[in-house]
PyMOL Python script that loads the backbone (N, CA, C, O; Angstrom):
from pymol import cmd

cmd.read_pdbstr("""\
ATOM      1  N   UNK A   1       0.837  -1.195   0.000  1.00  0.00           N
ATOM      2  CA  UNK A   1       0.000   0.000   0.000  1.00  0.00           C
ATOM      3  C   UNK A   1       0.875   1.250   0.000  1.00  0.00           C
ATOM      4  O   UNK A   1       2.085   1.209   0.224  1.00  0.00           O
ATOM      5  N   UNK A   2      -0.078   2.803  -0.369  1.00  0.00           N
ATOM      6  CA  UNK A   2       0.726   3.648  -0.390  1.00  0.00           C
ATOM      7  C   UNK A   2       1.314   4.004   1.258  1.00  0.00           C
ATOM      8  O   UNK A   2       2.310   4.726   1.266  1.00  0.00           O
ATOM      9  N   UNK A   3       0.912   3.667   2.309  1.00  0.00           N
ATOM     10  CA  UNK A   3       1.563   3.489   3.515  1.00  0.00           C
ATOM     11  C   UNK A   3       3.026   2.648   3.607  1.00  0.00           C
ATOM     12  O   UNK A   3       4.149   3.000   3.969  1.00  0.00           O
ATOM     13  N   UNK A   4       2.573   1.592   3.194  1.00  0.00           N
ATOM     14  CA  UNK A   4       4.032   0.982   3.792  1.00  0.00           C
ATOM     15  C   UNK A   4       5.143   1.661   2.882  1.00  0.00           C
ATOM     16  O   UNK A   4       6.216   1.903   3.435  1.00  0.00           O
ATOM     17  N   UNK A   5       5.001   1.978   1.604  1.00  0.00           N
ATOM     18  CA  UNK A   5       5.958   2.366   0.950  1.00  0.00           C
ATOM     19  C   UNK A   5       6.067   3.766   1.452  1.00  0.00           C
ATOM     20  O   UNK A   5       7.087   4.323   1.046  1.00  0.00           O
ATOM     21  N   UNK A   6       5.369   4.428   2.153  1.00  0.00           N
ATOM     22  CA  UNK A   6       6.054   5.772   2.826  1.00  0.00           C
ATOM     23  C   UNK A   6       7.124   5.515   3.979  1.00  0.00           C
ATOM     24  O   UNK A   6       8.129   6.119   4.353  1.00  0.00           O
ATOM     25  N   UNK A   7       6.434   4.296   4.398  1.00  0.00           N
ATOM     26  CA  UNK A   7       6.914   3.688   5.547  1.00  0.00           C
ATOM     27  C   UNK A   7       8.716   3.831   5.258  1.00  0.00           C
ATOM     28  O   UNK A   7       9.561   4.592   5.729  1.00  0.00           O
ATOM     29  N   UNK A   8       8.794   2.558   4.126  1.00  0.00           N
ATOM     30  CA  UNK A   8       9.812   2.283   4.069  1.00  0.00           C
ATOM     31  C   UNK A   8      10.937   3.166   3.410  1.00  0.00           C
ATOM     32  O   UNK A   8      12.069   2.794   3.718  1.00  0.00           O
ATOM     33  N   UNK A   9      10.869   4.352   2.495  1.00  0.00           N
ATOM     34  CA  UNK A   9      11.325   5.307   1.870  1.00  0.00           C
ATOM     35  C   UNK A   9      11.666   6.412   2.940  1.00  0.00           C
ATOM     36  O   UNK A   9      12.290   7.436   2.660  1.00  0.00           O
ATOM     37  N   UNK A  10      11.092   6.032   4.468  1.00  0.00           N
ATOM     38  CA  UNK A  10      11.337   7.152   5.447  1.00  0.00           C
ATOM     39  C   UNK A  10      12.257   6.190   6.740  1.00  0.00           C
ATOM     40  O   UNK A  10      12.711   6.723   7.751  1.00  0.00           O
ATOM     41  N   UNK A  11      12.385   4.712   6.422  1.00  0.00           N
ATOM     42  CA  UNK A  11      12.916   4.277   6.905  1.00  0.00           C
ATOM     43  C   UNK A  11      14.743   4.113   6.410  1.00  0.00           C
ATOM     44  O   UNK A  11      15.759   4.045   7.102  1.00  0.00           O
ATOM     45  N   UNK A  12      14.570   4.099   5.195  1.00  0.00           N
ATOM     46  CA  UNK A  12      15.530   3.922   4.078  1.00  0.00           C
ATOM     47  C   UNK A  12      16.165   5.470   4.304  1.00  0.00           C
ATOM     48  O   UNK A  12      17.358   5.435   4.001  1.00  0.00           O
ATOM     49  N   UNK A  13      15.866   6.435   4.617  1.00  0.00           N
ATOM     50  CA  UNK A  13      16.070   7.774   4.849  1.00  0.00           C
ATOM     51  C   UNK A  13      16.650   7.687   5.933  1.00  0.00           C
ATOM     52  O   UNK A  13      17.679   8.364   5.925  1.00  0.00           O
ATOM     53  N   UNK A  14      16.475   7.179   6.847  1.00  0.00           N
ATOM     54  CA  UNK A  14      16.529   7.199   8.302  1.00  0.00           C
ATOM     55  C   UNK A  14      18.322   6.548   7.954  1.00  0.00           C
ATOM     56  O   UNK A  14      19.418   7.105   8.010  1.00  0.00           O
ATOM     57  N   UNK A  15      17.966   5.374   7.656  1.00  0.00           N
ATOM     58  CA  UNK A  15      19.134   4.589   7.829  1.00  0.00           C
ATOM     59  C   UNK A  15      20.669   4.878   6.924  1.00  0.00           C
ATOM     60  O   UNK A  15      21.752   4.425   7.295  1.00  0.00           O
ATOM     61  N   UNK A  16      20.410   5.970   5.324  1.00  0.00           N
ATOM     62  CA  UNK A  16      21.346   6.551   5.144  1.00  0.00           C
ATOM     63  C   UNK A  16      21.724   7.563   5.901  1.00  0.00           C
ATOM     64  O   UNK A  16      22.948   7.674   5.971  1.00  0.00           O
ATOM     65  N   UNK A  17      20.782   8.759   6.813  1.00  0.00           N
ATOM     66  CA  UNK A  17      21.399   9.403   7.670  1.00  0.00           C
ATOM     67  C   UNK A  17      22.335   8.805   9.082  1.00  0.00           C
ATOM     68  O   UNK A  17      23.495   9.036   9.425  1.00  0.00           O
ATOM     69  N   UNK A  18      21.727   8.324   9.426  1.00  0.00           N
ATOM     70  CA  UNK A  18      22.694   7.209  10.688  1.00  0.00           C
ATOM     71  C   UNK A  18      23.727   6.369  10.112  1.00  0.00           C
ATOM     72  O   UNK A  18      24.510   5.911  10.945  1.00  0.00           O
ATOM     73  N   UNK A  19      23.951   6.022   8.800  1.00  0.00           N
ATOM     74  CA  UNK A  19      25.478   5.502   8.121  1.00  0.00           C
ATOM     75  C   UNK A  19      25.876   6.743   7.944  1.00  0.00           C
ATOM     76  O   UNK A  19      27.066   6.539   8.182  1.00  0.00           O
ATOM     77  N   UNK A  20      25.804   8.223   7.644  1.00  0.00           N
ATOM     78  CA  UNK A  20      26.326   9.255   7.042  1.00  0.00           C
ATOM     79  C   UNK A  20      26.597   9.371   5.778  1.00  0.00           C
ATOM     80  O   UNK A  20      27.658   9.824   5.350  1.00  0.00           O
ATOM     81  N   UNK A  21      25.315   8.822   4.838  1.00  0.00           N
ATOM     82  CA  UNK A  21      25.327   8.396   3.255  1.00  0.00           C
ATOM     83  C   UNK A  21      24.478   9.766   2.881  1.00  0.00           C
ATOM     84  O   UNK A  21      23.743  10.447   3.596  1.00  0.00           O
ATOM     85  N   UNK A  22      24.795   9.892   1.718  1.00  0.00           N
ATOM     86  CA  UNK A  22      23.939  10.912   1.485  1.00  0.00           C
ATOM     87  C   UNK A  22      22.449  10.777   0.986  1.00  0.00           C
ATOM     88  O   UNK A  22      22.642  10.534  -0.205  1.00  0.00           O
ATOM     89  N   UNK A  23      21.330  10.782   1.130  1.00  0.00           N
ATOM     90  CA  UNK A  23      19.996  10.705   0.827  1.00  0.00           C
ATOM     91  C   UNK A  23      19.249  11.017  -0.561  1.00  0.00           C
ATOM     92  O   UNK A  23      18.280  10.427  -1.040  1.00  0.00           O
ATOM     93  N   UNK A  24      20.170  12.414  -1.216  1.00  0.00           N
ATOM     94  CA  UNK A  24      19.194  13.152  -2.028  1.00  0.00           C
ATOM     95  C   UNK A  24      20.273  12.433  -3.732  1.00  0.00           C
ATOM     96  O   UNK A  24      21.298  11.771  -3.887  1.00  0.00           O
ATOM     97  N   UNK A  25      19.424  12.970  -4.484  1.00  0.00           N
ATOM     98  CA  UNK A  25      19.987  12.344  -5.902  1.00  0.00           C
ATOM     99  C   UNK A  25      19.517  13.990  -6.456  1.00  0.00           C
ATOM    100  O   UNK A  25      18.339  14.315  -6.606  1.00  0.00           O
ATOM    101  N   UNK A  26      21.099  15.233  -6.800  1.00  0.00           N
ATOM    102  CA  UNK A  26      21.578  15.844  -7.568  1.00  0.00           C
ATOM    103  C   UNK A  26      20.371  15.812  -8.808  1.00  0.00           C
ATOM    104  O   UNK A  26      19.779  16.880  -8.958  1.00  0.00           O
ATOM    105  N   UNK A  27      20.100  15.052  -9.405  1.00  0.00           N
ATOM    106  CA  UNK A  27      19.889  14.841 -10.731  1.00  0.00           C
ATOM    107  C   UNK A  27      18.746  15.009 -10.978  1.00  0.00           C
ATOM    108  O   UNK A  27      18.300  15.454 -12.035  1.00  0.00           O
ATOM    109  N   UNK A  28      17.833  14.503  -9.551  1.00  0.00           N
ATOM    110  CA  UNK A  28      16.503  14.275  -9.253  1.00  0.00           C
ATOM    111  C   UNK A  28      16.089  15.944  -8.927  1.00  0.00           C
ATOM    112  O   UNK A  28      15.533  16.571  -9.829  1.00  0.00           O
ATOM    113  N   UNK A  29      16.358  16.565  -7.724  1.00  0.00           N
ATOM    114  CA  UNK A  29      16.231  17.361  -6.986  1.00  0.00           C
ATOM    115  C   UNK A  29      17.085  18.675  -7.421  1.00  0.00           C
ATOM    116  O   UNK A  29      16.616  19.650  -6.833  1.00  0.00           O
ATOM    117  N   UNK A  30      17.787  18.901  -7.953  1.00  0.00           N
ATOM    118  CA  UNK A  30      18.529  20.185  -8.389  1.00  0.00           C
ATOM    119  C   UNK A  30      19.673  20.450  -7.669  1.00  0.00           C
ATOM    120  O   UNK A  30      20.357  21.432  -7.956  1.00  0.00           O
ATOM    121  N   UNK A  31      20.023  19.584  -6.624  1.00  0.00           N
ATOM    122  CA  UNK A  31      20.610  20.294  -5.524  1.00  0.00           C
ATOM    123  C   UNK A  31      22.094  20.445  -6.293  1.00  0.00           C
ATOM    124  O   UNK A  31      22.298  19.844  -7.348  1.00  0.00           O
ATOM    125  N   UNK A  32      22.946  21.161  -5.773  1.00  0.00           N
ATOM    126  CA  UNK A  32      24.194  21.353  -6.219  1.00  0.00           C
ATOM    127  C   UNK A  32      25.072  20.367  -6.093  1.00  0.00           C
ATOM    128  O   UNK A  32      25.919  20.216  -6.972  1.00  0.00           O
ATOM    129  N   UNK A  33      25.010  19.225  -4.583  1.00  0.00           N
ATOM    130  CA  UNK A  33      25.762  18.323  -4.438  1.00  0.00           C
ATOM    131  C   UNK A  33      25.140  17.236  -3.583  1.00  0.00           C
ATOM    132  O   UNK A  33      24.418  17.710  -2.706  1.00  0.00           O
ATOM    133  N   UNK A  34      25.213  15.916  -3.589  1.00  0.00           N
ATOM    134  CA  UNK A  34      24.866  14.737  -2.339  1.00  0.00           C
ATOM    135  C   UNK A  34      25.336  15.241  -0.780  1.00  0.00           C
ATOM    136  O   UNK A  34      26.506  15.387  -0.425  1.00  0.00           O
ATOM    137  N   UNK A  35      24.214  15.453   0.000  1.00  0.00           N
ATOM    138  CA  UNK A  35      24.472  15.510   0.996  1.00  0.00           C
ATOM    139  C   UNK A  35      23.373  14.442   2.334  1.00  0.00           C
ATOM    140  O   UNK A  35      22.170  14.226   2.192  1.00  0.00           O
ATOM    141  N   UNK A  36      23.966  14.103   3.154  1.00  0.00           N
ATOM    142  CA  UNK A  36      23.430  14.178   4.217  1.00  0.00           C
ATOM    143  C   UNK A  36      22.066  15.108   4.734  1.00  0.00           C
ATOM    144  O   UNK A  36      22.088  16.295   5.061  1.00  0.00           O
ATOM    145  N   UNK A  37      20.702  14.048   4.697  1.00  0.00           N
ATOM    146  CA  UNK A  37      19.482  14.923   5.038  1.00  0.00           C
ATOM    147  C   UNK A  37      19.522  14.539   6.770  1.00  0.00           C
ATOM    148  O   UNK A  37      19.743  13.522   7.428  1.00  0.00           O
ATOM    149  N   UNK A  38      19.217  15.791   7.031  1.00  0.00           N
ATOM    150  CA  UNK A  38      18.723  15.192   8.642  1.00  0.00           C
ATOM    151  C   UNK A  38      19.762  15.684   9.257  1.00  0.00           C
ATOM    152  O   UNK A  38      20.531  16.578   8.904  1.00  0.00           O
ATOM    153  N   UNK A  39      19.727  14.843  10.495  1.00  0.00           N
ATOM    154  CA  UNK A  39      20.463  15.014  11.717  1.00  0.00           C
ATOM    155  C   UNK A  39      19.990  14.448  12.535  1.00  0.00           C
ATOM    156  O   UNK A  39      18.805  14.126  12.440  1.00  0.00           O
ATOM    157  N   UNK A  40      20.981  14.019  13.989  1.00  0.00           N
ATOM    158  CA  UNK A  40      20.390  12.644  14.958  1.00  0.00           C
ATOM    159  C   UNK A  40      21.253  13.411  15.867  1.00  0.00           C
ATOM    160  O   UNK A  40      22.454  13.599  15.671  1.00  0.00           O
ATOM    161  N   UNK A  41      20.455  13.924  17.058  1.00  0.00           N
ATOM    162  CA  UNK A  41      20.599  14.190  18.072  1.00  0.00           C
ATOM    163  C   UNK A  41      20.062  13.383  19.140  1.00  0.00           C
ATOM    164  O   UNK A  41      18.887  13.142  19.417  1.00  0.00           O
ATOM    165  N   UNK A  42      21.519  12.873  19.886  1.00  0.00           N
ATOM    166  CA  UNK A  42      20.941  11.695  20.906  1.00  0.00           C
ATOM    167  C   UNK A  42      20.763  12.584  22.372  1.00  0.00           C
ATOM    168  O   UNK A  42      21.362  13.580  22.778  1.00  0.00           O
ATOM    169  N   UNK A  43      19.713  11.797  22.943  1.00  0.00           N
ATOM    170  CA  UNK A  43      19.726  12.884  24.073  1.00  0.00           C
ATOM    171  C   UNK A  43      20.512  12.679  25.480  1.00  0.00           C
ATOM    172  O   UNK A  43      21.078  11.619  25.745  1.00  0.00           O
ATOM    173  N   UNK A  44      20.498  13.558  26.171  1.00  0.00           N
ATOM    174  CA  UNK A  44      21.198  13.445  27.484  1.00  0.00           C
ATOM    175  C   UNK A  44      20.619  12.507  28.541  1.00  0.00           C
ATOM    176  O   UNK A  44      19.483  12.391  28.999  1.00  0.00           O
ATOM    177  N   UNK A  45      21.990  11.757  28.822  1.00  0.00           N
ATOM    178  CA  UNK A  45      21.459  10.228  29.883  1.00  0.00           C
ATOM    179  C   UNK A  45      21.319  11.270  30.954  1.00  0.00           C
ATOM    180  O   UNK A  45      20.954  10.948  32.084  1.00  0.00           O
TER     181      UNK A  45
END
""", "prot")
cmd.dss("prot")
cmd.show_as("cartoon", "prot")
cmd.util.cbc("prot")
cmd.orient("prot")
């Protein structure tokens, strides 16, 4: 369904930001270069 595939395209997102891969495709999106979407801020024990 169109759920799980949001699901998984935001999971797949998730998991190039936490390797430090870049997410976006230049070619697709305009951007100038592949970068890193996001950010993961762990919180204070």
């Amino acid at each position: 369904s169109g759920d799980d595939m949001e699901a998984l395209a935001f999971a797949w997102l998730a998991w190039r930001t936490l390797a430090g891969l870049p997410g976006n495709l230049p070619s697709v999106t305009g951007a100038s270069q592949e970068t890193v979407l996001g950010a993961i801020f762990p919180a204070n024990p």
